[in-house]
C-alpha positions in Angstrom: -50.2 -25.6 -28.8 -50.9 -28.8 -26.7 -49.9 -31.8 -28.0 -52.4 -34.9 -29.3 -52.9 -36.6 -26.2 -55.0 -39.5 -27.2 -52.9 -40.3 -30.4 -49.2 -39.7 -27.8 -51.5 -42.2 -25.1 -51.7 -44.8 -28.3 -48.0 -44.8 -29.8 -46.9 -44.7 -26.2 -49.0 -48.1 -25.3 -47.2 -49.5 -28.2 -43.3 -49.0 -26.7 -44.4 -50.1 -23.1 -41.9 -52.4 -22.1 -42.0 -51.6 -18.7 -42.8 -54.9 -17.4 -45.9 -53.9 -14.7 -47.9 -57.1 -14.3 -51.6 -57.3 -15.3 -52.7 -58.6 -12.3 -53.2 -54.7 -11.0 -56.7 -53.7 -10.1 -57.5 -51.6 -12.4 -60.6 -50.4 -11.1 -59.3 -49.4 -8.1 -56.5 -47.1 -9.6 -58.8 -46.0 -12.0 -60.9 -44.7 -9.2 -57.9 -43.4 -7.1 -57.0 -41.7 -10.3 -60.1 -40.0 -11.2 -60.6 -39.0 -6.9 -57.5 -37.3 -7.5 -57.4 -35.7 -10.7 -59.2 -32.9 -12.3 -58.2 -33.4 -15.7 -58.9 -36.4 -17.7 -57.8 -39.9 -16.9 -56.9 -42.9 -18.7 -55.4 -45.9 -18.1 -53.9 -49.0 -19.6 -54.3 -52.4 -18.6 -50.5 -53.0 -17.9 -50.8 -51.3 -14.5 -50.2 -48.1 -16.1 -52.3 -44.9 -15.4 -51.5 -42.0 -17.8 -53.6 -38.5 -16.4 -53.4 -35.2 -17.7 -52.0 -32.7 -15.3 -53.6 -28.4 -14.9 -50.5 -27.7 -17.7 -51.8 -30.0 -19.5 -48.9 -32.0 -19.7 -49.4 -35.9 -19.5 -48.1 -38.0 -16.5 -47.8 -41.6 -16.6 -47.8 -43.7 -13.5 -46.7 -47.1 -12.9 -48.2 -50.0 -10.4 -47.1 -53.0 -9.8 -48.8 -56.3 -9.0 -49.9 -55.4 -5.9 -51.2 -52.0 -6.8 -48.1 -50.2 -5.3 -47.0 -47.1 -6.7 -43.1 -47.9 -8.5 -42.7 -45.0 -10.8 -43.9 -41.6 -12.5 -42.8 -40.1 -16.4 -43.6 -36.5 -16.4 -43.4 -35.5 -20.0 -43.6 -32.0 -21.6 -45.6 -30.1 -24.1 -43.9 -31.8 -26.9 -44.8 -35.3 -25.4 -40.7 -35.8 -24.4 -40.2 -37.6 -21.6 -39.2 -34.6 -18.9 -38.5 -36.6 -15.7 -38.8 -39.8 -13.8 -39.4 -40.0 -10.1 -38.6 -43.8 -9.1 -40.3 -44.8 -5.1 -38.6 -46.7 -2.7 -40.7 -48.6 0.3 -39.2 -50.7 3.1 -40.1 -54.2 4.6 -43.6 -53.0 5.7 -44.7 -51.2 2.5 -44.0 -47.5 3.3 -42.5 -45.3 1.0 -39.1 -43.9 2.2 -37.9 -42.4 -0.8 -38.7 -41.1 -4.3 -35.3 -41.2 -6.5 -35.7 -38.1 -9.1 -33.7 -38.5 -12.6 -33.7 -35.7 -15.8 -34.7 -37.1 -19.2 -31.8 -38.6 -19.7 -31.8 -40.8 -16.7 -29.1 -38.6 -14.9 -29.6 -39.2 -11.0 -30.9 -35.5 -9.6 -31.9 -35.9 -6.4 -34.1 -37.3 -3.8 -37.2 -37.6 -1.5 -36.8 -38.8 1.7 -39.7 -39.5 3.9 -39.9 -39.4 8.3 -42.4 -39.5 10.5 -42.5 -38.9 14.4 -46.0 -40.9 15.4 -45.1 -38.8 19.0 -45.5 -35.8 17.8 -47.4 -36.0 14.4 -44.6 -34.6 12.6 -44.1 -35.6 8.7 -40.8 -34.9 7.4 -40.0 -34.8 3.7 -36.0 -34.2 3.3 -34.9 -32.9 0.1 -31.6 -33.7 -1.5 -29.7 -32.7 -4.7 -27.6 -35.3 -6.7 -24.8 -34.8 -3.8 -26.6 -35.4 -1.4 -26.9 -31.9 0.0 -29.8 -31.0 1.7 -32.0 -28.4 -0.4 -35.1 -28.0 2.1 -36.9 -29.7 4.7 -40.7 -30.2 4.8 -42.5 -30.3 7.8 -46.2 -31.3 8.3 -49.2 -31.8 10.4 -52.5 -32.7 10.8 -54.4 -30.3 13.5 -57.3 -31.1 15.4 -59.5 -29.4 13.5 -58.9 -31.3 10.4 -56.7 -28.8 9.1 -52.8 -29.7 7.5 -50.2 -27.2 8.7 -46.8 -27.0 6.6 -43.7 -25.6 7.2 -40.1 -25.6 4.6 -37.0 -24.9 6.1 -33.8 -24.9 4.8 -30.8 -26.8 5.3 -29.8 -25.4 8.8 -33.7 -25.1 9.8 -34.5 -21.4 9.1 -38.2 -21.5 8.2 -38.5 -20.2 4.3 -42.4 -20.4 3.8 -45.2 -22.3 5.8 -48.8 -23.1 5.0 -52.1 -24.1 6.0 -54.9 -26.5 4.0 -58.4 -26.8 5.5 -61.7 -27.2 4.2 -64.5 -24.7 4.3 -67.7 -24.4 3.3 -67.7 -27.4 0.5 -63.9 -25.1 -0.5 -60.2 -26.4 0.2 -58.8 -23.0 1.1 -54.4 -23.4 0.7 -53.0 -20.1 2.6 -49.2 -19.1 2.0 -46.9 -17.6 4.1 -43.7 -15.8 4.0 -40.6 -17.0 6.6 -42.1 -13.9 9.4 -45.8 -15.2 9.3 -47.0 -12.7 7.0 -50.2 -14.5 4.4 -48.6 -13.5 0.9 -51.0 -15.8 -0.8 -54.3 -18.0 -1.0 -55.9 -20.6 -3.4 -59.2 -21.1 -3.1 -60.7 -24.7 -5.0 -63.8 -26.3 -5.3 -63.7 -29.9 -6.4 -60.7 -30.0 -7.0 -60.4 -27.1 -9.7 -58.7 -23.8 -8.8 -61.3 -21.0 -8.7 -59.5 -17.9 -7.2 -56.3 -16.7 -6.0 -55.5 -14.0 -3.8 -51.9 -12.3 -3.7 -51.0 -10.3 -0.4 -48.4 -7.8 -0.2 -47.2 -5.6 2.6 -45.2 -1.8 2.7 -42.7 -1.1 4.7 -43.8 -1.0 7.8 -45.4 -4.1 7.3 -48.8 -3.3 7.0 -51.1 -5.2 4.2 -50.9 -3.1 1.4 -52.7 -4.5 -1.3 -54.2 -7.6 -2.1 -55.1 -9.2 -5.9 -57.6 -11.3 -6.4 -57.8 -13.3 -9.6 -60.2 -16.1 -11.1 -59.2 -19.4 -12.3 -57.6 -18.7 -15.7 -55.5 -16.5 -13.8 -57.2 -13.5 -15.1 -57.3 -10.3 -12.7 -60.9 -9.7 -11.0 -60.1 -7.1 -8.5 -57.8 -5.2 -6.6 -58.0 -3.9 -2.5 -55.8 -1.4 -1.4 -55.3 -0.4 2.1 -53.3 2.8 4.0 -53.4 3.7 7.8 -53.8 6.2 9.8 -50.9 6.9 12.5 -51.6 4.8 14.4 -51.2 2.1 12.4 -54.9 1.8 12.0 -56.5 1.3 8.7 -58.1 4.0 7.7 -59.1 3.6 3.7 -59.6 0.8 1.9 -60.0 1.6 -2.1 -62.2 -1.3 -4.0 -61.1 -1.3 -8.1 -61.8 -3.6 -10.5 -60.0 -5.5 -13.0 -59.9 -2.1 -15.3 -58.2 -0.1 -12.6 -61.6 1.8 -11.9 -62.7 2.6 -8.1 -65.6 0.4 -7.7 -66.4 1.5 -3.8 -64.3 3.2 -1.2 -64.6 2.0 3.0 -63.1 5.7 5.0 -63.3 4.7 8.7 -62.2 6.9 12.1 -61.8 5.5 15.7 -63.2 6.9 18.9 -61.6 7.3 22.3 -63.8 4.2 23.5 -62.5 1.7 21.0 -65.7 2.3 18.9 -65.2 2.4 15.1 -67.2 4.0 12.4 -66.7 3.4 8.6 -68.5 5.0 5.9 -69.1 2.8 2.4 -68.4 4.9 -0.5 -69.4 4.9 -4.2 -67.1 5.8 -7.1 -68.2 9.2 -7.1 -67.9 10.0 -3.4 -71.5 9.3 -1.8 -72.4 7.7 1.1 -73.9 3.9 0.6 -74.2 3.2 4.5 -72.7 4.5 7.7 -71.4 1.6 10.2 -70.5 1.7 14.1 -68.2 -0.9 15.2 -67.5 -1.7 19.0 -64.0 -1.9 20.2 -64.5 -5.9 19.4 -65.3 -5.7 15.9 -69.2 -5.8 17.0 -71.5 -4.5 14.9 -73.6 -1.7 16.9 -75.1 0.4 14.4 -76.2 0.9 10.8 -77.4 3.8 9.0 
């Protein structure tokens, strides 16, 4: 059962002693806040910004004078104070580090923050409370507005990588695994989470299935796929959320590259017959 936010946001007003100076612009953060957030925001005039993260979970954020980001309280259902992530900046004002402690102020770990401005490169270096190197984040902007990312570990074997672009009004985040293979996709829209897709492969590494579900995390619909021996694929199956074939898509390939596939009902009848070029090229419709 979530916990009273407003009346946790009140009591918790009353203990700040964190010292933030007034002087912040509120309106500014309040602004960068709601820009950012898709869950309510609220703020207090001590250079504090509490929000509400998608778990529901508050997050209080600290500023000081100069609007500079010092210091973040994650806290959990319960309204406990669950971690603290403390940022470090240099002479010039950029962040170099974020210091991460537990709840009870026990050092954890670290974020540690490069850049190469030759290459584009942003590195983010994670450390545990030893100082041993968990993974390595590596990012970029490409030229078509898109952000690539890649995690390694500590002796630069790529674990995952991604890719963030915007489509059509969407921000579309695709996963995948350490041998290029998508396993995943979030699809948003202003900033809320409306559909996921889940990919997963046999053992020959061909897609086998993918699993689409909405934003409460609620199953929608589910693809599956098998191949011909060729490697081709020859059937995809449509069901819905209830396990029940919805639409089948049977297609055969010609000497000439041409393709043909046939759209299926549930109970076997032809919808429409399509011929394909060896291109992907729509030639044909019946």
């Amino acid at each position: 059962m979530p916990f009273d936010i407003q009346n946790f946001i009140s009591n918790l007003i009353k203990q700040e002693k964190s010292g933030a100076k007034n002087s912040v612009d509120i309106n500014t953060l309040l602004q960068q806040a709601i820009s950012s957030q898709t869950q309510p925001s609220y703020i207090q005039t001590s250079g504090t910004i509490f929000t509400v993260n998608s778990q529901n979970n508050m997050v209080q954020t600290l500023y000081d004078s100069d609007g500079t980001r010092t210091e973040t309280r994650s806290y959990d259902q319960n309204g406990e104070l669950d971690r603290v992530i403390k940022d470090v900046y240099d002479d010039y004002g950029t962040l170099k580090e974020r210091l991460i402690y537990d709840e009870d102020g026990k050092y954890t770990g670290k974020m540690s923050f490069e850049s190469d401005p030759l290459t584009g490169v942003n590195k983010t270096i994670s450390t545990d409370a030893y100082g041993n190197i968990t993974d390595i984040l590596e990012s970029k902007q490409n030229p078509d507005g898109s952000k690539s990312s890649i995690t390694r570990d500590a002796y630069g074997n790529i674990l995952s990588a991604s890719k963030l672009e915007e489509r059509n009004g969407k921000t579309i985040m695709t996963i995948f695994d350490s041998s290029g293979k998508r396993t995943g996709r979030q699809i948003s829209r202003n900033g809320e989470v409306v559909q996921t897709i889940n990919y997963s492969y046999n053992q020959a590494g061909k897609l086998d299935k993918s699993v689409y579900r909405d934003s409460e995390g609620e199953l929608q619909r589910t693809l599956y796929f098998s191949y011909n021996s060729d490697g081709q694929i020859e059937k995809t199956t449509h069901r819905d959320a209830f396990g029940r074939t919805v639409e089948v898509l049977e297609s055969t390939y010609n000497a000439d590259g041409t393709r043909t596939t046939v759209r299926k009902n549930a109970e076997g009848e032809i919808l429409e017959t399509t011929t394909f070029d060896k291109y992907g090229n729509q030639l044909e419709e019946i």
